[in-house]
Every structure is written in structure tokens, then in C-alpha cells.
LUMDRENBA-671773 format. One record per residue (C-alpha): residue number from 1; residue in one letter; x negated, y negated, z. Coordinates in Angstrom, 3 decimals, padded with zeros to 6 digits. Each point is the difference from the previous one (the first is absolute). Layout:
<recs>
REC   k r       c1       c2       c3
REC NUM A        X        Y        Z
...
</recs>
This chain:
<recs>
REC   k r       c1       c2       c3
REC   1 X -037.572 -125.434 -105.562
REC   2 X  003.071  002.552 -000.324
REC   3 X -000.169  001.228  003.764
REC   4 X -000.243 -003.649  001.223
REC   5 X  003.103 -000.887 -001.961
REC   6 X  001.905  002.836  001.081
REC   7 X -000.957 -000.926  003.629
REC   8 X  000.971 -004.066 -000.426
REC   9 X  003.208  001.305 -001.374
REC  10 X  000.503  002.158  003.105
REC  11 X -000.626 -002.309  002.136
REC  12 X  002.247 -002.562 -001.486
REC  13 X  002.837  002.475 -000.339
REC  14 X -000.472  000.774  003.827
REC  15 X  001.537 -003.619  000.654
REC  16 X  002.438 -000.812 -003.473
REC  17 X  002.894 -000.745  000.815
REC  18 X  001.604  001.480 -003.062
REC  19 X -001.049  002.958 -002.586
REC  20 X -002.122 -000.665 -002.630
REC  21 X -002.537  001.366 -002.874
REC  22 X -003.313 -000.405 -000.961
REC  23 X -001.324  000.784 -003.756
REC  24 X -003.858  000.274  000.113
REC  25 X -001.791 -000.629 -003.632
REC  26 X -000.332  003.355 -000.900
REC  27 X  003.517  000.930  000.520
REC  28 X  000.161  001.343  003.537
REC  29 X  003.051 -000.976  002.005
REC  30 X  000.419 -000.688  003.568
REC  31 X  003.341  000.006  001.326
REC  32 X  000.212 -001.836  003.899
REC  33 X  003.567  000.392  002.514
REC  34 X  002.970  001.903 -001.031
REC  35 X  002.658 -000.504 -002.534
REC  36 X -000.216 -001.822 -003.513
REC  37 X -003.427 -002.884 -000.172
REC  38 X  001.479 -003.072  000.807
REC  39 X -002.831 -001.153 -002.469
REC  40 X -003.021  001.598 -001.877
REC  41 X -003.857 -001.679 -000.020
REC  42 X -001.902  001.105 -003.359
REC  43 X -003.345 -000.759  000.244
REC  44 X -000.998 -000.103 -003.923
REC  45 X -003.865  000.592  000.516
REC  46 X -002.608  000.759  002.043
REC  47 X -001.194 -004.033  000.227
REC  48 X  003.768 -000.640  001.776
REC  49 X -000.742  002.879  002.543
REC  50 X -003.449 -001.147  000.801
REC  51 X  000.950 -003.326  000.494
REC  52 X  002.844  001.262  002.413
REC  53 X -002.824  001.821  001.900
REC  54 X -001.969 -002.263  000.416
REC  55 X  001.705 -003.780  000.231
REC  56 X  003.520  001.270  001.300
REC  57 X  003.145 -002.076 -000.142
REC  58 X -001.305 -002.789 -002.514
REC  59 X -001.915  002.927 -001.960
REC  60 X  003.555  001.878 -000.631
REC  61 X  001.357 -003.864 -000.480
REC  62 X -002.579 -000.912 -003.274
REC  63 X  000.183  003.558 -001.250
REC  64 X  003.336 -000.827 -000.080
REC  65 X -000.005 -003.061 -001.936
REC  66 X -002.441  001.417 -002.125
REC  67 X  002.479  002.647 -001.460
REC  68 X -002.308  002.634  001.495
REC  69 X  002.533  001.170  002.529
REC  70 X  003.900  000.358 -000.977
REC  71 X  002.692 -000.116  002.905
REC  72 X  003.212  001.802 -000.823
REC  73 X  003.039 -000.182  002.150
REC  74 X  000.848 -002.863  002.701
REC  75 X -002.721 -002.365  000.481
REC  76 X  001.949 -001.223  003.315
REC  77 X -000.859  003.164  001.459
REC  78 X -003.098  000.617 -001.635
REC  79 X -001.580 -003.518  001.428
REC  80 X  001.655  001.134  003.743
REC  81 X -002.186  003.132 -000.408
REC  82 X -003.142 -001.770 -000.925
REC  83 X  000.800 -002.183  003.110
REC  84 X  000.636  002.918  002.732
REC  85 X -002.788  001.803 -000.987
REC  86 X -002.322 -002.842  000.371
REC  87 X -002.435  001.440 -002.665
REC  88 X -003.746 -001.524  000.956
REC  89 X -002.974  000.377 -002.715
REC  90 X -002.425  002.196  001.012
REC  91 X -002.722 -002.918 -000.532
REC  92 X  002.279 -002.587  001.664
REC  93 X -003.292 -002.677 -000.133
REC  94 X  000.358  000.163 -004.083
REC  95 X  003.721 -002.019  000.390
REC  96 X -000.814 -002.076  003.221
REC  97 X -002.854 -001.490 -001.911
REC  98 X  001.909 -000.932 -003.441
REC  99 X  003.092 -001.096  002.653
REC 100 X -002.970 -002.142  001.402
REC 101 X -001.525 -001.291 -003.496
REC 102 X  003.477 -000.790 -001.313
REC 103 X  000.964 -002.075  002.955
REC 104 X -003.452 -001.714  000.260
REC 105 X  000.642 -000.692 -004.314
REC 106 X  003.755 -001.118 -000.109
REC 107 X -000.161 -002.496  003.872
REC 108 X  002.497 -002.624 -000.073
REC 109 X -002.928 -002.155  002.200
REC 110 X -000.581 -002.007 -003.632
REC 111 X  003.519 -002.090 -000.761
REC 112 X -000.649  001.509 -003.514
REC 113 X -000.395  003.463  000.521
REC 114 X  003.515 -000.016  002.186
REC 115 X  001.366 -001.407 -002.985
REC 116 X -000.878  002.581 -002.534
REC 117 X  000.690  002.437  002.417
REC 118 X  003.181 -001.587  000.198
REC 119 X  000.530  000.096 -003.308
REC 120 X -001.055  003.330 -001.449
REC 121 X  003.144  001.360  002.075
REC 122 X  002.727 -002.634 -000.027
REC 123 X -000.986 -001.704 -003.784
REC 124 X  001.610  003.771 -001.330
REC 125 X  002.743 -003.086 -001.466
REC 126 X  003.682 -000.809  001.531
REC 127 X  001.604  002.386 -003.060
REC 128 X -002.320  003.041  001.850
REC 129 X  001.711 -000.615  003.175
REC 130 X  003.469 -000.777 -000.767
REC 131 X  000.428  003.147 -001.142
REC 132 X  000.037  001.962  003.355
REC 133 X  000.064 -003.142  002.524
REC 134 X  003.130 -001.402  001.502
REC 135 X  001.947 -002.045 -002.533
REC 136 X  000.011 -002.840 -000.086
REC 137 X -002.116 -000.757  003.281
REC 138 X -003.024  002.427 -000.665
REC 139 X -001.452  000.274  003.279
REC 140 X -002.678  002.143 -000.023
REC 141 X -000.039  000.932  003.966
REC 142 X  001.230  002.218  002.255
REC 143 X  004.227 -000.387  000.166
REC 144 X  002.040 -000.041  002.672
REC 145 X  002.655  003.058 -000.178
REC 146 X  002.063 -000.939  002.861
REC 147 X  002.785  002.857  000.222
REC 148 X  002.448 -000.261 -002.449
REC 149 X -002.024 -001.373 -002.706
REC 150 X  000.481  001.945 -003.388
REC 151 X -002.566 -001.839 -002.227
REC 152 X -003.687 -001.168 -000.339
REC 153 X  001.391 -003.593 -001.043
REC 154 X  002.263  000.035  003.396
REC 155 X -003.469  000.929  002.470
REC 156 X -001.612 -002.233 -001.777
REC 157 X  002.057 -003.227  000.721
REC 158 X  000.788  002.047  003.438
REC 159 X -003.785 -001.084  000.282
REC 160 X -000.461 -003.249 -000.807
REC 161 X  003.547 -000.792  002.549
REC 162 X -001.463  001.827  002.568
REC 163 X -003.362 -001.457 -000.430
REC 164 X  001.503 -003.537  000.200
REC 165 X  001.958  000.583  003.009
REC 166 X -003.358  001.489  001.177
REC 167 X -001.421 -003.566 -000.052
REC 168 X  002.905 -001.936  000.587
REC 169 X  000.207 -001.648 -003.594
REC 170 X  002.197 -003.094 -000.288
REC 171 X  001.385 -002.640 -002.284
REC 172 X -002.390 -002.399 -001.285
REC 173 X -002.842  001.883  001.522
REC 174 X -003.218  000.249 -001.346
REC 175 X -001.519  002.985 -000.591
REC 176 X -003.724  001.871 -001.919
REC 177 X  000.470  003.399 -001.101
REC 178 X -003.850  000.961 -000.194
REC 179 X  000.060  002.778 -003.469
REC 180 X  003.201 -000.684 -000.746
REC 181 X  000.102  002.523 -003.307
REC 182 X  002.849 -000.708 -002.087
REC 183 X  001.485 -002.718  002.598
REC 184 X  003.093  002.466  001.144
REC 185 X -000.142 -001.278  003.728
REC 186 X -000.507 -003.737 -000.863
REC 187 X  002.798  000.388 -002.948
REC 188 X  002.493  001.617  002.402
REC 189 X -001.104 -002.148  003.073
REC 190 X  000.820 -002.870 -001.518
REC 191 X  003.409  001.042 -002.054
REC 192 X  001.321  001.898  003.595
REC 193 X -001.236 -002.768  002.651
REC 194 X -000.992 -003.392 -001.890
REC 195 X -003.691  000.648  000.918
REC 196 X -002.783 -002.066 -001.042
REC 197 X -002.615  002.641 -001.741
REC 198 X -003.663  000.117 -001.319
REC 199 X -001.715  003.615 -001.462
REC 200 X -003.651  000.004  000.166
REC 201 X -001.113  002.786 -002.409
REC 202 X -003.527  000.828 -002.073
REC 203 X  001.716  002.309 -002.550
REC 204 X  000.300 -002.973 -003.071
REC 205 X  002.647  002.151 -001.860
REC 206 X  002.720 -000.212  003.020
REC 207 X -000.672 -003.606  001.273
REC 208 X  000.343 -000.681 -003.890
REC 209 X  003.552  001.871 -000.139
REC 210 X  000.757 -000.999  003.027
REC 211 X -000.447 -003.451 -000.594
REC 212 X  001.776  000.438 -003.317
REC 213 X  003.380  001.635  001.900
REC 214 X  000.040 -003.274  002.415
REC 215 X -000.081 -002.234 -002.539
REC 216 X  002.807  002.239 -001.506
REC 217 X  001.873 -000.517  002.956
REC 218 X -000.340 -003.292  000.424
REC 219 X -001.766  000.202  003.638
REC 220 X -003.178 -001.410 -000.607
REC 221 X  000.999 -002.833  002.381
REC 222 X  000.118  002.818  002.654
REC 223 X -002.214  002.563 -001.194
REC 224 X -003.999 -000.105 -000.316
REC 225 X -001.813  002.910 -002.036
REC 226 X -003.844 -000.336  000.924
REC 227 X -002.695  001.826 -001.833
REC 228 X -002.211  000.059  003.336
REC 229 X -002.124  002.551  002.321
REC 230 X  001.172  000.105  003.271
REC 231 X -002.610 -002.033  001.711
REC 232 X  001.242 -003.256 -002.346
REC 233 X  001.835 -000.490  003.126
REC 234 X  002.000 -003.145 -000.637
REC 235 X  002.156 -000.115  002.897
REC 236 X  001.364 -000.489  002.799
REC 237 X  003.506  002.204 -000.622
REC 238 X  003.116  000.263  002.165
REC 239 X  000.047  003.595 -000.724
REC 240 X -002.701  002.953 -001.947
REC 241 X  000.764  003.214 -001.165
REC 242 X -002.405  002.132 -001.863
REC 243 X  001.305  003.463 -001.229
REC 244 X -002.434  002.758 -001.215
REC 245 X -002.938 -002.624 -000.276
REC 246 X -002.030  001.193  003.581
REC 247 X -001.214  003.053 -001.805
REC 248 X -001.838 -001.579 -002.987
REC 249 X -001.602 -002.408  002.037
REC 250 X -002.761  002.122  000.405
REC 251 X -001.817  001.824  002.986
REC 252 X -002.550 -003.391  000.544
REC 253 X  002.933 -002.342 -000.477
REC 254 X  002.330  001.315  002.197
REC 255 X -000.671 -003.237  002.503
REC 256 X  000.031 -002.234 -002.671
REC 257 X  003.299  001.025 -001.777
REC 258 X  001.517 -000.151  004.169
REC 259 X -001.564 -003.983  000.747
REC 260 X  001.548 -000.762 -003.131
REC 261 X  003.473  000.914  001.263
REC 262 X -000.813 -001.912  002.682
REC 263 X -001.397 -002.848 -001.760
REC 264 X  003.527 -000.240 -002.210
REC 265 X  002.197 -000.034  003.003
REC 266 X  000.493 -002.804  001.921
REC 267 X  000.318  000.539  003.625
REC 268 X  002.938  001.413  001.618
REC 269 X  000.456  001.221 -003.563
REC 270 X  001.635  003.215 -000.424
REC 271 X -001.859  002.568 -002.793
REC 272 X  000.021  004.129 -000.887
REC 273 X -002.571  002.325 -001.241
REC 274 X  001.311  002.777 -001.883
REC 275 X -002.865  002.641 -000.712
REC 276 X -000.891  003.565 -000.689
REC 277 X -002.372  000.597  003.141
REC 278 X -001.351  003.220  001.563
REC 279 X  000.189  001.387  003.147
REC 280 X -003.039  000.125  001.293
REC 281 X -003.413 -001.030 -002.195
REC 282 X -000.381  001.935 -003.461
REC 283 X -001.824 -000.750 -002.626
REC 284 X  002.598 -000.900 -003.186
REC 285 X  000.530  003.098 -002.302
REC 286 X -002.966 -000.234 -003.077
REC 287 X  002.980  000.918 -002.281
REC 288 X  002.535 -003.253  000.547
REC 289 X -003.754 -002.208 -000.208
REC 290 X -001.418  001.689 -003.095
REC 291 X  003.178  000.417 -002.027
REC 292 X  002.781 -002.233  001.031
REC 293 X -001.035 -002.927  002.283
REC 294 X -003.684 -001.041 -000.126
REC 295 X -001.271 -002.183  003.049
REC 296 X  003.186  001.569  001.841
REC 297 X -000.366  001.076  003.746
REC 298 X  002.826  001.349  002.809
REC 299 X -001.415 -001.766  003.397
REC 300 X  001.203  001.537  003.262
REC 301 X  002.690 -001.972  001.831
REC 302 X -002.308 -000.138  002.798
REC 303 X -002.450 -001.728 -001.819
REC 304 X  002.383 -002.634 -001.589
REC 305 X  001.665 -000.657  003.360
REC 306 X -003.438 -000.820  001.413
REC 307 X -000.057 -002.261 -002.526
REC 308 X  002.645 -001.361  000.130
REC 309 X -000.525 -000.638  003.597
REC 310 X -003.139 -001.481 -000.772
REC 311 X  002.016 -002.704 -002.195
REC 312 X  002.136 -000.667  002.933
REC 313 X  003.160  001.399 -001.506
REC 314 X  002.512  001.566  002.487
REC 315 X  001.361  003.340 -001.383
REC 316 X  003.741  000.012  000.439
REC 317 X  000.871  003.559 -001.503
REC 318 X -001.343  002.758 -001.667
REC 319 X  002.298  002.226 -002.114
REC 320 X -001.141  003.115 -001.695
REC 321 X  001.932  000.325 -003.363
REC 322 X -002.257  003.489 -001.207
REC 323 X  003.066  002.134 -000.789
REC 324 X  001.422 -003.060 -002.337
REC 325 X -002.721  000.029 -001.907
REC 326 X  000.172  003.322 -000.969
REC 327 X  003.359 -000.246 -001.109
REC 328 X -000.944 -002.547 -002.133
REC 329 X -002.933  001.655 -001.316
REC 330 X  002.758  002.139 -001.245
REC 331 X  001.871 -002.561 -001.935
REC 332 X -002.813 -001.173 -001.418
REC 333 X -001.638  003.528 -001.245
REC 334 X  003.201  000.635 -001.325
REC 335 X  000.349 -002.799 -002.427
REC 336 X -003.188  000.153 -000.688
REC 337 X  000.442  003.503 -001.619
REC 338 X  003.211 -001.103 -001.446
REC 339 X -001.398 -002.563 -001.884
REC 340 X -003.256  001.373 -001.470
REC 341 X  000.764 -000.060 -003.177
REC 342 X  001.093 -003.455 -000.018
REC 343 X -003.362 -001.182  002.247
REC 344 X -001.678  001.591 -002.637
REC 345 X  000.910 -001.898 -002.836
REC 346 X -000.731 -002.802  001.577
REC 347 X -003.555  000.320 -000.601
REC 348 X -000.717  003.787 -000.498
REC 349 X -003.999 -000.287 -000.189
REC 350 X -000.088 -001.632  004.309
REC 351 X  003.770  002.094  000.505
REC 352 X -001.918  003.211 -001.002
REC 353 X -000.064  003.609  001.393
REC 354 X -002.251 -000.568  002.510
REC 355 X  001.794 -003.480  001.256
REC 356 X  003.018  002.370  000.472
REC 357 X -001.845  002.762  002.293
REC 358 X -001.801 -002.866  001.812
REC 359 X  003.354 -001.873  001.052
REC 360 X  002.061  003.153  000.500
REC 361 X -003.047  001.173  002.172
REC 362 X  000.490 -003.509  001.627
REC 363 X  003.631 -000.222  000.673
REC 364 X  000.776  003.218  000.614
REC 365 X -003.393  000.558  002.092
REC 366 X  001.060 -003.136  002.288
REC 367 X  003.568  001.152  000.705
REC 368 X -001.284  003.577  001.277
REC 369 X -002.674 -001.941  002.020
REC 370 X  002.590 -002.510  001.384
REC 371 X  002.077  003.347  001.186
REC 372 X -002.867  002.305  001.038
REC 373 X  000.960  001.240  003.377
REC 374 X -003.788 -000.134  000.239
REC 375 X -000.931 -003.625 -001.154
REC 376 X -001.576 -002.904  001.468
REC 377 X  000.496 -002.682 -002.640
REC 378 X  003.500 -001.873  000.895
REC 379 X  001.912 -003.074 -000.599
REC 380 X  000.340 -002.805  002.025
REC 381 X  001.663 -003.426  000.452
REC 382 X -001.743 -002.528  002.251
REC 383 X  002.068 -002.925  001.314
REC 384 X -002.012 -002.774  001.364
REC 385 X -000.064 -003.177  001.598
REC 386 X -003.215 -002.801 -000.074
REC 387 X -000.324 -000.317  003.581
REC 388 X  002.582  002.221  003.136
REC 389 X  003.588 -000.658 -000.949
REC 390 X  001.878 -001.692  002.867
REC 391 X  003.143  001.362  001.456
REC 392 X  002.672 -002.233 -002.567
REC 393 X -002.193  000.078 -002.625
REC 394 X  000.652  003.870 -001.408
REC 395 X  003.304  002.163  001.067
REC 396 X -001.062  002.178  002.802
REC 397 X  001.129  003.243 -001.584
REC 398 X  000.217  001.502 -003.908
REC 399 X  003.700 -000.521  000.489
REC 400 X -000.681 -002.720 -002.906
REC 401 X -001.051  002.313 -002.742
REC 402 X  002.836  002.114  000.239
REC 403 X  002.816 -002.693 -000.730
REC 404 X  002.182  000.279 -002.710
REC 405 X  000.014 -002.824 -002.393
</recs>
């Protein structure tokens, strides 16, 4: 097993972009590029380096969590390695069938399943994310770092203005924001342009604190928290927006999460569709399924504008926001770290050891992808219409989203 894990670190030192180490289990050490290791990978035991061999990426990954493999140094630049050297398993059928088993075990087709799903991510409880979200809006999306922006709380309202330009929010419109987490849009939609706001959501814990913080308000005259799956369509809307909901849809769902967009618009209506997609058709990476979003799955933005097509919904504009979301990948791996201990004591038998590996892995994992020079998985906002938009009925340029004020 030695020479083939002196040859897999060859070859993935042949495209690393930075120096590195490797620490084999009895002691040997590999050292990769020139200069100091940005980081060192310790594989503890024999089990880690066989699983490496022979499952690749998402055998290194539970090795990992396991404590059987120990990463010293950056992980930043230790995840951008991993991601270069695109390490394969050597029995490459072993993975694609447990990515197949999982996805065929945790489908959002049952209402119920999408809800469990649902929750064994976003039910971690509000005190979990406030602690490395935006305050006091934590929106868990991709923010909008427009130049000149100096904080994670500014691209994050930066967002939710641009967003609502997007779609042409106004006064005393009524809107559905389909998942609409911790309400952030709805909250600031409403306090920014009078907007009339409902959140559709199958996480219980947020539509309950949600619910709870509009009543705090006093908006519950203007602002709806629903405990509902997306197809409870209970429309028709002036306006939709959906932000990071596409992708946990499901690969079978992906028409019926798109005719529900469609079914909550009214036509003429004005929505937007902001979701991680890839470029091209991939299957979704077994690590985010099996560790951090079951039932999840990245469609293709073909595929979801055929769809939408399909629906009879007009796309407007595409923008591609990948390089924002790595930045605030950033923010959020950063106060994630910071505030370990404290996530910890929250509830240190779930907030554990492994928890901690698994997120880092997570955050910091997603920002490299998001700025791979090599990646295919992007971000992108949809503007749409229910029906062709006539001439006075959108501006005929993007003069509109550049405004101040």
C-alpha cells in the first residue's frame, strides 16, 4: 500500500497549488512544492490510508471526522489542494453507489421526508446560528459584496436591496418568500419598502422564532410565517423570491419546486430564483448529502431553465454571484472558529469534535469550491416574469439596480 501512497501523493503534488506534507502511519514524511507546508495531512492508521485508496475524496473526508487523519496548518489551502488535485478512488463504483442509496433513502418526493431533511440541518436552533450569521438579519445565503462593502451584515442587506430591486418590489405589494429561514428578506422588505410578506418554511424551529420576532414587532398585520412545503401553494403573489431553496428540492422535484413558482405568481408577476447550480450536469458531491444536507441536490441551470420554460416563465436575467459566495464562505468559517467554544456549550454532546471538523470541512470546503479556478458549481440569480414582459412593463436596461437610494 506504501508505493501506491507515495504515487497518489506525487501525483497530487504535480498539480498543488501550494507546498505541503504528508505523515504516513508509520512515521514516514512526504514533503510536496518548495518552501515551508502550507499545511500537513497525518494519516493516523493504516484504516485512514486504505480508505483514501480506495473511496478518494469522501474516504479522506470520514477519516477525517473520524479523528483518524489530523490536518495541521491552513485548512483554506489544504481544501484548495484536495480540490486541484481532483483525487478519484481507485474503486470509484464503491461511492457512486452509496451517493445513489443515500439519495434514493433521504428523496424529498414524500412531503415528510423533505421535512426532516429540512430539519436535521436548519432545526441546529436560532442560538446555533446567531453566533456566526449576520446580526440581526441572519440570512443564511449567499451576500452581495458590492465594492465598498466592509462587513458580512452590509452584503447581506446589499442582498436583500438588490434582490428587491431585482423584482421590482413596491409599497403595499404582496409578496411569498418560498424557505424563508429566519425571515431576513421579508423582515427587511417590509421595514425598507412597506411590503406585504409571507415565509413559507418546513424547518418548525425558525417559522416558530420567526413568528415569535413578528409578533415582537408588532407586524403580524403585514407579516405571515407559514410552516408549509413548497407545493402548499396558496397563491397567486404579486411577486416570489426563493433564495437557496432550488438545491434541496431534490433531483425528481426539480419541476415541481419550478410549477410551484409559477403557481404562486400571478401573471405578469415579477419573481427571482437564487440558487447554487452547476455548470453543466454533475451529480451533487456524496459529502454535502451524507453529512450536511440530506435530500440536497445542485441542478444544472440548463435543466432549471427548461423548466422553467416549461412553466411558461420568461427569464429576464441571469447573474452569476460565484465569487460572492466565497467571500462569504469566509465570514462565515471565520466566526464559526471564533466562536467554538461558545457553540459548544451550547449543547456540547450534538456541538462535539466531530460537528466541528464536519462544518469547518463544510464552510471552508464550499468557499475553496466557490473560488476554484477549476469549478463548475456557481451561483446564480434568476429574474423572471409569468408570461414575456412587454416593452413598459420592466426598464429596458439594469440601469435600475444600480441607483442610489
Amino acid at each position: 500500500m506504501r508505493p501506491l501512497a507515495q504515487k497518489l501523493i506525487e501525483a497530487l503534488g504535480a498539480r498543488a497549488p501550494v507546498a505541503f506534507a504528508v505523515v504516513l502511519p508509520d512515521g514516514q514524511r512526504y514533503a510536496r512544492g518548495t518552501g515551508p507546508p502550507a499545511f500537513t495531512l497525518k494519516f493516523l492508521n493504516d484504516a485512514a490510508l486504505l480508505a483514501t485508496m480506495t473511496r478518494g475524496n469522501i474516504g479522506v473526508l470520514d477519516a477525517y471526522f473520524d479523528g483518524e487523519i489530523d490536518v495541521d496548518g491552513d485548512l483554506h489551502a489544504a481544501f484548495a489542494t484536495g480540490l486541484m488535485a481532483e483525487l478519484e478512488p481507485r474503486l470509484g463504483v464503491l461511492s457512486e453507489v452509496e451517493n445513489n442509496l443515500h439519495e434514493w433513502r433521504h428523496s424529498n418526493r414524500s412531503i415528510t421526508q423533505a421535512k426532516a431533511n429540512a430539519r436535521a440541518h436548519y432545526g441546529l436552533g436560532t442560538e446555533f446560528y446567531r453566533l456566526w450569521l449576520d446580526d440581526p438579519l441572519m440570512m443564511y445565503t449567499c451576500a452581495y459584496w458590492s465594492e465598498g462593502t466592509t462587513s458580512l451584515e452590509q452584503a447581506q442587506r446589499n442582498k436583500i436591496d438588490h434582490v428587491c430591486r431585482k423584482i421590482r418590489l413596491a409599497p403595499g405589494e404582496r409578496f411569498v418568500d418560498i424557505g424563508c429561514g429566519f425571515g431576513g428578506f421579508m423582515l427587511r422588505a417590509h421595514e425598507t419598502l412597506g411590503a406585504i410578506g409571507t415565509g413559507l418554511n418546513t424547518t418548525t424551529e425558525q417559522v416558530d422564532w420567526l413568528r415569535g420576532e413578528i409578533a415582537r414587532r408588532g407586524l403580524a398585520d403585514r407579516l405571515t410565517a407559514r410552516e408549509a412545503d413548497f407545493r402548499e401553494v396558496d397563491g397567486p403573489y404579486d411577486k416570489v423570491v426563493s433564495i437557496g431553496v432550488l438545491e434541496h428540492a431534490g433531483r425528481d422535484q426539480l419541476g415541481e419546486v419550478i410549477k410551484a413558482h409559477a403557481d404562486f405568481l400571478k401573471p405578469g408577476g415579477l419573481g427571482m430564483l437564487h440558487f447554487i447550480g452547476h455548470v453543466g450536469r454533475y451529480d451533487t458531491e456524496l459529502f454535502i448529502r451524507k453529512h450536511v444536507f440530506p435530500g440536497g441536490w445542485i441542478p444544472s441551470l440548463a435543466d432549471t431553465i427548461v423548466e422553467m420554460e416549461r412553466c411558461g416563465l420568461e427569464v429576464v436575467d441571469i447573474e452569476n454571484l460565484r465569487r460572492h459566495y466565497a467571500l462569504t464562505l469566509d465570514v462565515w468559517a471565520e466566526r464559526f472558529q471564533r466562536q467554538w467554544p461558545v457553540i459548544q456549550a451550547l449543547d456540547p454532546k450534538r456541538f462535539d469534535e466531530r460537528f466541528r471538523r464536519i462544518w469547518l470541512t463544510y464552510l471552508i470546503g464550499c468557499a475553496e469550491m466557490f473560488r476554484s479556478p477549476v469549478g463548475y458549481t456557481h451561483l446564480f440569480q434568476v429574474v423572471f416574469s409569468k408570461g414575456n414582459l412587454a416593452r413598459d412593463s420592466y426598464p429596458m436596461s439594469r440601469a435600475h439596480l444600480y441607483e442610489p437610494g
